[in-house]
NUMI-626861 format. One record per residue: x, y, z of N, C-alpha, C in turn; chain; residue number from 1. Coordinates in nm, 3 decimals. Example, Ala and Ser with C-alpha at 12.3 -4.5 7.8 and 13.67 -1.06 7.14 Angstrom:
<pts>
PT	nx	ny	nz	cax	cay	caz	cx	cy	cz	marnu	vexnu
PT	1.319	-0.569	0.780	1.230	-0.450	0.780	1.320	-0.330	0.780	A	1;
PT	1.285	-0.225	0.708	1.367	-0.106	0.714	1.290	0.003	0.787	A	2;
</pts>
This chain:
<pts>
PT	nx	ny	nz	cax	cay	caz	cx	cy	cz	marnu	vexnu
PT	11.675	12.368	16.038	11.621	12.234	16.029	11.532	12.209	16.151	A	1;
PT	11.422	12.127	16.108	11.348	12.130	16.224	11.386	11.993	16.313	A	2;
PT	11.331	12.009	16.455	11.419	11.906	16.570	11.316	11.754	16.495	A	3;
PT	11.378	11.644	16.495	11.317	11.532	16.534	11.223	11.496	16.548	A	4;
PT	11.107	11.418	16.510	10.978	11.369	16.590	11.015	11.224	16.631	A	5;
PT	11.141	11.175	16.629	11.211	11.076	16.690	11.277	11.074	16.852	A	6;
PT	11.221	10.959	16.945	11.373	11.002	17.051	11.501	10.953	17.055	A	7;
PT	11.563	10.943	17.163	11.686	10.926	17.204	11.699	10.768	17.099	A	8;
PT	11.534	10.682	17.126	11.553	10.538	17.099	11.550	10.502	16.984	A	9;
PT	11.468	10.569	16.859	11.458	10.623	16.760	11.295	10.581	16.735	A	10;
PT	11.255	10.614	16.847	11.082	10.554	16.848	11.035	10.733	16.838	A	11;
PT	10.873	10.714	16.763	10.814	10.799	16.748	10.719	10.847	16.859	A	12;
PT	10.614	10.878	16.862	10.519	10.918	16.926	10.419	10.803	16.982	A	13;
PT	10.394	10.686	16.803	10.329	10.581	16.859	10.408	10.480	16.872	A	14;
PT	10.524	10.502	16.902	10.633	10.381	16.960	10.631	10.273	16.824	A	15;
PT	10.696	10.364	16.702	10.702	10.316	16.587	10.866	10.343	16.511	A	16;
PT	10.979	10.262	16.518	11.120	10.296	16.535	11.101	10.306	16.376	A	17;
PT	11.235	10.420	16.357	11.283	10.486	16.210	11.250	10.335	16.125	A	18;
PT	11.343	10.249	16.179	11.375	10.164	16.065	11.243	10.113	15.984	A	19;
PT	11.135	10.083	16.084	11.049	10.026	16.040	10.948	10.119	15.980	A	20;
PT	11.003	10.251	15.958	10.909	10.319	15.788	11.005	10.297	15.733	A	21;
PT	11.172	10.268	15.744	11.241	10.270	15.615	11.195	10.147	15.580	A	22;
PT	11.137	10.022	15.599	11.149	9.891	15.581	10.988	9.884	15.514	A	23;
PT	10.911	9.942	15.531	10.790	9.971	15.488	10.823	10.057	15.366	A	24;
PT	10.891	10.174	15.347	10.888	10.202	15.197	10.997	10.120	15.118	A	25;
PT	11.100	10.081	15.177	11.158	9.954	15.075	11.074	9.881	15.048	A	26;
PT	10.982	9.801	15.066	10.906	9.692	15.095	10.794	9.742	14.970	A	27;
PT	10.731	9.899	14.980	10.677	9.938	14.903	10.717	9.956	14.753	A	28;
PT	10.866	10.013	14.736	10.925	10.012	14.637	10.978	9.866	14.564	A	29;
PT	11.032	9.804	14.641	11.035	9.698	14.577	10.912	9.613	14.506	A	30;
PT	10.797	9.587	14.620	10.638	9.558	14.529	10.633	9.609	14.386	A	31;
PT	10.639	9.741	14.416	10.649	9.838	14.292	10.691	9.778	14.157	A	32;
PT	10.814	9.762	14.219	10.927	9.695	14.103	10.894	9.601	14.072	A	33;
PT	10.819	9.477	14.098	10.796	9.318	14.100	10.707	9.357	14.000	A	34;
PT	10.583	9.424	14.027	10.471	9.466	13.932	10.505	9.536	13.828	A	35;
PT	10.590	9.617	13.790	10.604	9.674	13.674	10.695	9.577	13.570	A	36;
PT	10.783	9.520	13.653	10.878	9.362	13.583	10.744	9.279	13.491	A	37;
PT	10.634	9.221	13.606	10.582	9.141	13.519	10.442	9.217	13.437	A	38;
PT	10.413	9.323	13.429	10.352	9.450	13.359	10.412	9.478	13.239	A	39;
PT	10.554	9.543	13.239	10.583	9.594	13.135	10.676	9.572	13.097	A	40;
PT	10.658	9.484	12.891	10.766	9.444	12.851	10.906	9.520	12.847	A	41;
PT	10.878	9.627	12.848	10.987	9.686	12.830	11.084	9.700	12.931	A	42;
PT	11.009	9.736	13.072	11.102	9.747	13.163	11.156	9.568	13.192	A	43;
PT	11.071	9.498	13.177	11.139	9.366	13.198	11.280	9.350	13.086	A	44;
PT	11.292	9.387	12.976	11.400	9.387	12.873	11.507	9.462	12.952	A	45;
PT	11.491	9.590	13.003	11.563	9.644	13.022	11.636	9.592	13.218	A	46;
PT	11.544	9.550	13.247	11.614	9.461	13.434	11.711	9.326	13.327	A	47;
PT	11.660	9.252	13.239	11.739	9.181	13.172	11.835	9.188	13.082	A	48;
PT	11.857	9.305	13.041	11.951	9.377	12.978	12.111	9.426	13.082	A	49;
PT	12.032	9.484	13.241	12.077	9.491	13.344	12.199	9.388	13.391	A	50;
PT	12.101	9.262	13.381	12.177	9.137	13.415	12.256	9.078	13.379	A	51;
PT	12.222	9.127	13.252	12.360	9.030	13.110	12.485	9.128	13.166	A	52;
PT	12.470	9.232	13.189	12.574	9.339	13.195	12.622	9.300	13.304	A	53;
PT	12.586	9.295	13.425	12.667	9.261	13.574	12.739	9.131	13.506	A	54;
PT	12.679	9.048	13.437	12.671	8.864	13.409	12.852	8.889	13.355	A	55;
PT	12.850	8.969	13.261	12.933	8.985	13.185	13.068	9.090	13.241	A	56;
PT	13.064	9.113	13.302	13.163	9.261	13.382	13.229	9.153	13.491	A	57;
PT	13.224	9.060	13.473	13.338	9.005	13.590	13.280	8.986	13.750	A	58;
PT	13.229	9.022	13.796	13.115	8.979	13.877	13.069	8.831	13.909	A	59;
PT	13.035	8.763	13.748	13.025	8.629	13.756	13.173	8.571	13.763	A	60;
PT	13.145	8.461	13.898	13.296	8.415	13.951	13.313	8.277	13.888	A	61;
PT	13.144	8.217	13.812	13.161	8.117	13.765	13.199	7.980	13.890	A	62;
PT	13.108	7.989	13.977	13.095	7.956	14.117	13.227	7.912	14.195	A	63;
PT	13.283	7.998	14.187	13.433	7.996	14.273	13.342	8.095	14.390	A	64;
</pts>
């Protein structure tokens, strides 16, 4: 495995810390997701299909 281009602090070269590319490709992926929701019927059926299912599995506390 190759060493790190991180240091001790977890800053890079241009003093750019891990988290903030992980927070930049979440950030990217999620966009992603927002646009294809209101794009494509289908995947919107299926994030709402998603929901009924958590809705329904006990999850909903029915605001307790």
């Amino acid at each position: 495995m190759s060493p790190s281009r991180f240091d001790k602090n977890g800053l890079d070269s241009f003093g750019v810390h891990w988290l903030q590319y992980l927070a930049f490709g979440v950030s990217l992926f999620m966009g992603l997701l927002i646009w294809l929701y209101f794009r494509d019927y289908s995947f919107q059926a299926f994030v709402q299909n998603i929901f009924k299912i958590i809705n329904c599995s006990g999850f909903n506390c029915n605001g307790v």
